[in-house]
DOPA-103012 format. One record per residue: x, y, z of N, C-alpha, C in turn. Coordinates in steps of 0.001 Angstrom, whole numbers, padded with zeros to 6 digits, always signed. Layout:
BEGIN
XYZXYZXYZ
...
! end
This chain:
BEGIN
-063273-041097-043418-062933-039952-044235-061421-039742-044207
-061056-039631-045354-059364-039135-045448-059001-037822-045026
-058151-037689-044423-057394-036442-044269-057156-035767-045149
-057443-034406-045481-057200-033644-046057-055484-032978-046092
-054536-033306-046871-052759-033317-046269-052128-032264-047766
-053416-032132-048753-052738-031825-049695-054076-030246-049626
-053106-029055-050383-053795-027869-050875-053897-027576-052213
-054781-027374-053115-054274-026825-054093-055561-025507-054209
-054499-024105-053893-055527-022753-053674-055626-022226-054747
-055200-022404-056070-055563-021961-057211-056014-023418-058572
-056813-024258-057873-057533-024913-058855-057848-024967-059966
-058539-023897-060526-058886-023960-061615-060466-025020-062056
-059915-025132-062861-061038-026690-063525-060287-028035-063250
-059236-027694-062468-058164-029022-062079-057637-029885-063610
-057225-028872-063727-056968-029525-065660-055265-030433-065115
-054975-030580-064468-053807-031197-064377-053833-032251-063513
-054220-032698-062817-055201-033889-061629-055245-034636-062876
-055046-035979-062370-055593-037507-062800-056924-038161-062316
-056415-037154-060551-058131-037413-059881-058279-036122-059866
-059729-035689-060320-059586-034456-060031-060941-034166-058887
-061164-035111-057824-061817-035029-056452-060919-035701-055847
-059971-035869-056124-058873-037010-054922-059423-036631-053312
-059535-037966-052708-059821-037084-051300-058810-036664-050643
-057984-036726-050591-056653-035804-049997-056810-034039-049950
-057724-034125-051044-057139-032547-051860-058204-031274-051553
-057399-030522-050946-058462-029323-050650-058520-028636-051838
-059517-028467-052761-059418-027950-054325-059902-026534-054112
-059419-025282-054096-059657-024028-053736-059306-022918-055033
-060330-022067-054957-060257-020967-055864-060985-019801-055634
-060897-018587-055924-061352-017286-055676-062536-017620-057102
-062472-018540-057618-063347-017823-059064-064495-019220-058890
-065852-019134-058698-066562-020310-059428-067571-019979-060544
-067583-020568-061434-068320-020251-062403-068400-021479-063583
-069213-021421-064366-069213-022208-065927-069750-022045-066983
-068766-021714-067876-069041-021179-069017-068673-022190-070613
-069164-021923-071726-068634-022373-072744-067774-021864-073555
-066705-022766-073717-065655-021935-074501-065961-021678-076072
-064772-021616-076483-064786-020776-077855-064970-022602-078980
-064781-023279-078568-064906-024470-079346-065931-025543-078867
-066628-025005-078067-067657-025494-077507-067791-026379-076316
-066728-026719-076236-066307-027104-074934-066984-026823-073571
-067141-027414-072007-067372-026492-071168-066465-026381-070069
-065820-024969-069494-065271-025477-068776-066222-024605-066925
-065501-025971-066459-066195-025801-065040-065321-025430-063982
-065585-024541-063360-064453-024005-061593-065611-024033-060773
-065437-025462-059905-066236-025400-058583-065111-025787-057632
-064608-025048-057180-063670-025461-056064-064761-025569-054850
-063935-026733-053842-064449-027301-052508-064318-026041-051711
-063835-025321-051575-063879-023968-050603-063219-022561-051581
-064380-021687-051489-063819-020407-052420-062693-019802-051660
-061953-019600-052100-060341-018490-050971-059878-017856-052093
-058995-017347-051604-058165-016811-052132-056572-016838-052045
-055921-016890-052717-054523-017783-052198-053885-016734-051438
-054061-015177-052172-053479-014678-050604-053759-014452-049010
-055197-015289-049231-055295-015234-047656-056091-016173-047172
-055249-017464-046751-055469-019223-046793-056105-019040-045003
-057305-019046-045378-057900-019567-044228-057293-021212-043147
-056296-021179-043301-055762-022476-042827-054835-022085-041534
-054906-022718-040907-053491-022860-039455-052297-023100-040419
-051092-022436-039358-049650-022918-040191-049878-024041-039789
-048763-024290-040843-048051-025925-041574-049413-026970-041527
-050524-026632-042218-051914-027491-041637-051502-028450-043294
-050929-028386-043909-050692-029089-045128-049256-030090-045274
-049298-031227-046254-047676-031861-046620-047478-031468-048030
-048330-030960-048735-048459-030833-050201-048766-029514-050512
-048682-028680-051008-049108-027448-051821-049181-027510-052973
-049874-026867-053973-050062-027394-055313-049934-025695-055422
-049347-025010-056114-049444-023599-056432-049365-023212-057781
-050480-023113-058401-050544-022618-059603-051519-021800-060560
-051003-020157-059538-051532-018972-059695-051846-018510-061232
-052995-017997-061479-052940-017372-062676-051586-016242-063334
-051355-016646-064392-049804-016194-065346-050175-015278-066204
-051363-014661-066504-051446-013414-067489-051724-011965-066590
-051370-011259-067345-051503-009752-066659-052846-009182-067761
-052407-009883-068888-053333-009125-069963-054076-010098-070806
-055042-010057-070269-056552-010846-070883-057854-010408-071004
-058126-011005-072462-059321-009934-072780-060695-010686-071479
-061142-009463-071399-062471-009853-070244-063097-011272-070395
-063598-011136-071495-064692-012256-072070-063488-013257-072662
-062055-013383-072760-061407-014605-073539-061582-015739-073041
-061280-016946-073699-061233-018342-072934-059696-018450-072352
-058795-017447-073025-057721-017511-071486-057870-017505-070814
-058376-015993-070441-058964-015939-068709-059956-016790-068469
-060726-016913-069076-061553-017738-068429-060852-019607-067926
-060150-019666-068951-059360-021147-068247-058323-020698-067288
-057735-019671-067234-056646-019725-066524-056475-018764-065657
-057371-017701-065863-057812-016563-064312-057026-015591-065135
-056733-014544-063981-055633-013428-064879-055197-012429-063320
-054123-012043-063380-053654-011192-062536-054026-009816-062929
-053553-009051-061683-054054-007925-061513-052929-007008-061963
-053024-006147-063322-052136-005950-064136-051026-004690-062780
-051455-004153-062419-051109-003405-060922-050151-003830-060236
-050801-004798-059741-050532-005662-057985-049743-006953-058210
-049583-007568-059503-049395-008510-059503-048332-009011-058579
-047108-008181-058401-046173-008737-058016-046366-008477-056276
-047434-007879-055693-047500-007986-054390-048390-009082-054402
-049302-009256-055056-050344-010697-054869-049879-012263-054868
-048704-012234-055898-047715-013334-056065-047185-013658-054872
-046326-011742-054231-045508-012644-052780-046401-012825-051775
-047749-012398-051863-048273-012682-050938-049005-014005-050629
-049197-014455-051897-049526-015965-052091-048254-017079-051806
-047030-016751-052043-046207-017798-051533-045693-017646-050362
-045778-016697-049912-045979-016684-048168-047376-017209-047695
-048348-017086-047814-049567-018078-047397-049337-019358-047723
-048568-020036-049058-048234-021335-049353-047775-021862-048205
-046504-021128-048294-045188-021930-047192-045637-021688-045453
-046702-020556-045326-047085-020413-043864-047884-021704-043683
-048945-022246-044658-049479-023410-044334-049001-024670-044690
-047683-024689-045007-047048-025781-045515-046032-026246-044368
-046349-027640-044066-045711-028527-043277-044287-028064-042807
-043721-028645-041680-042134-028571-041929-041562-029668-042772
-040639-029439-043365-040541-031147-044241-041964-031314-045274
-042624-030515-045599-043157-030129-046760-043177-029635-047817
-043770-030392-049260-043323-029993-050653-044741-029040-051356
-044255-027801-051885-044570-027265-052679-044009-027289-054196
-045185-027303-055127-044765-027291-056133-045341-026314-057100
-044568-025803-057793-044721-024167-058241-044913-024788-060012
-046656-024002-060548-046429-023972-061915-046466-022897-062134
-045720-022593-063163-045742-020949-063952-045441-021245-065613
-046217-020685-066074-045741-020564-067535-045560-018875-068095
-044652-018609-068530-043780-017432-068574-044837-016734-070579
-045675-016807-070378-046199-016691-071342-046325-014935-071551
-046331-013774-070344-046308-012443-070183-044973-012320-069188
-045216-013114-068040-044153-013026-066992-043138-014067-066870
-041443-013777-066956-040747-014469-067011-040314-015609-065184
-040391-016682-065542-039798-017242-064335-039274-016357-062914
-038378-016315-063712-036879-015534-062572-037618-014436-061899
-038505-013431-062894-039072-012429-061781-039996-012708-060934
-040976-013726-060906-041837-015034-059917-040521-015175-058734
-039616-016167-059296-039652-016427-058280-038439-015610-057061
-038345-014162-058157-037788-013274-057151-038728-012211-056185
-040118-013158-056443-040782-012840-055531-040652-013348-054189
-040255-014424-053826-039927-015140-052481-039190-015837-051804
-038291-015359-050909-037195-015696-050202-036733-017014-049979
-037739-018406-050481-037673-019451-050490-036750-020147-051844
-035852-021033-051619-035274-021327-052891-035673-022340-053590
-035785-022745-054830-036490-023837-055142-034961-024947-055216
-036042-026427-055303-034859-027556-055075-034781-027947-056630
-035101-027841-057588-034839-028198-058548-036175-027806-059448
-036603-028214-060758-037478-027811-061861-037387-027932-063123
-038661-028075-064488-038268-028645-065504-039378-027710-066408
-038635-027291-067406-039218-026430-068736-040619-027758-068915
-041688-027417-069758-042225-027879-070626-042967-027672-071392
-043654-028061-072403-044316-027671-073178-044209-027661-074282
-044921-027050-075309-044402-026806-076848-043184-026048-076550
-043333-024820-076387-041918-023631-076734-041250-023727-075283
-041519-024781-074137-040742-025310-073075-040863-023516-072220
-042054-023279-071978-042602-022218-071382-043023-022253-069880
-043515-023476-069669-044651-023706-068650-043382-024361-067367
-043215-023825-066804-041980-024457-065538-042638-025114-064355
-042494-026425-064054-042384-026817-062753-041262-026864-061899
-041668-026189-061055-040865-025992-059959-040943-027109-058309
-040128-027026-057711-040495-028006-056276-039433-027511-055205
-039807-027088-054069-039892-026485-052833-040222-027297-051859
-038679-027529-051103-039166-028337-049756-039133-027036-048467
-040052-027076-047556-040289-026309-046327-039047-026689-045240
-038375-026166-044873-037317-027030-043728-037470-025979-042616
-037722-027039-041446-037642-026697-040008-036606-025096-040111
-037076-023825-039125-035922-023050-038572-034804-024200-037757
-033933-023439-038252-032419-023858-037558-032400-023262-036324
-032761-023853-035308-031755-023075-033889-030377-022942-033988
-030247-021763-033265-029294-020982-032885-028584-022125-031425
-027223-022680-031737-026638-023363-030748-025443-023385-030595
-024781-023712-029894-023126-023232-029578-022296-024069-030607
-022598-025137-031002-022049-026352-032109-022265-025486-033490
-023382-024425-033587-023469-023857-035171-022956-023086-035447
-022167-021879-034210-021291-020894-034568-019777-021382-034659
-019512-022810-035485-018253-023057-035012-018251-023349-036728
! end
């Protein structure tokens, strides 16, 4: 059996996976269900363990990979196939649920571990995401039709000790 080295706590239907059972991958979501969409389509959320991203049943740094890509609407109709493909935040809380999810990211994320942040700014703009968390990102790329949907990437680095060579 492979090690489990990678997280991804907001799954979905894994619409972005090439594998979408890779064994590496802990596939996690607060939502399971399956429904038919509006074009007849079906879509399916069975994540391998139900969680919730703000509160990752995991030991720190138990991961090398984070996959983070929280639901992006505040405002979705109940019954839409938005929400239903893509979850929906809590029009309220959102911005405490956000930092509280990328602090559970980076608490279970490796030292010398990569997170990678999707957001598409479709209600909520980038910049206020990611002035949710004290972590800086290492670089990132628009995409999409109207270049909406941002990937982001986040390396974890060891605390710095405090030593007589660093106050110089």
């Amino acid at each position: 059996m492979t090690a489990k080295t990678i997280l991804d706590p907001c799954c979905g239907s894994r619409m972005f996976w090439f594998d979408r059972n890779h064994p590496s991958v802990v596939y996690g979501d607060i939502r399971t269900e399956q429904r038919t969409l509006c074009d007849g389509r079906t879509l399916s959320i069975f994540p391998d363990v139900p969680l919730d991203f703000r509160s990752l049943p995991y030991e720190d740094g138990a991961f090398k990979l984070v996959v983070f890509d929280p639901p992006h609407l505040r405002k979705a109709g109940e019954v839409s196939w938005m929400r239903a493909k893509y979850g929906a935040l809590d029009a309220d809380t959102w911005r405490d649920d956000l930092r509280a999810g990328f602090a559970e990211c980076f608490r279970v994320l490796a030292n010398d571990g990569v997170l990678i942040f999707k957001w598409n700014e479709t209600q909520i703009k980038v910049r206020e995401v990611l002035a949710l968390t004290d972590q800086k990102p290492l670089f990132g790329h628009p995409s999409g039709k109207k270049g909406g949907t941002h990937w982001i990437c986040f390396m974890k680095t060891a605390p710095q000790e405090d030593t007589p060579d660093a106050a110089r």
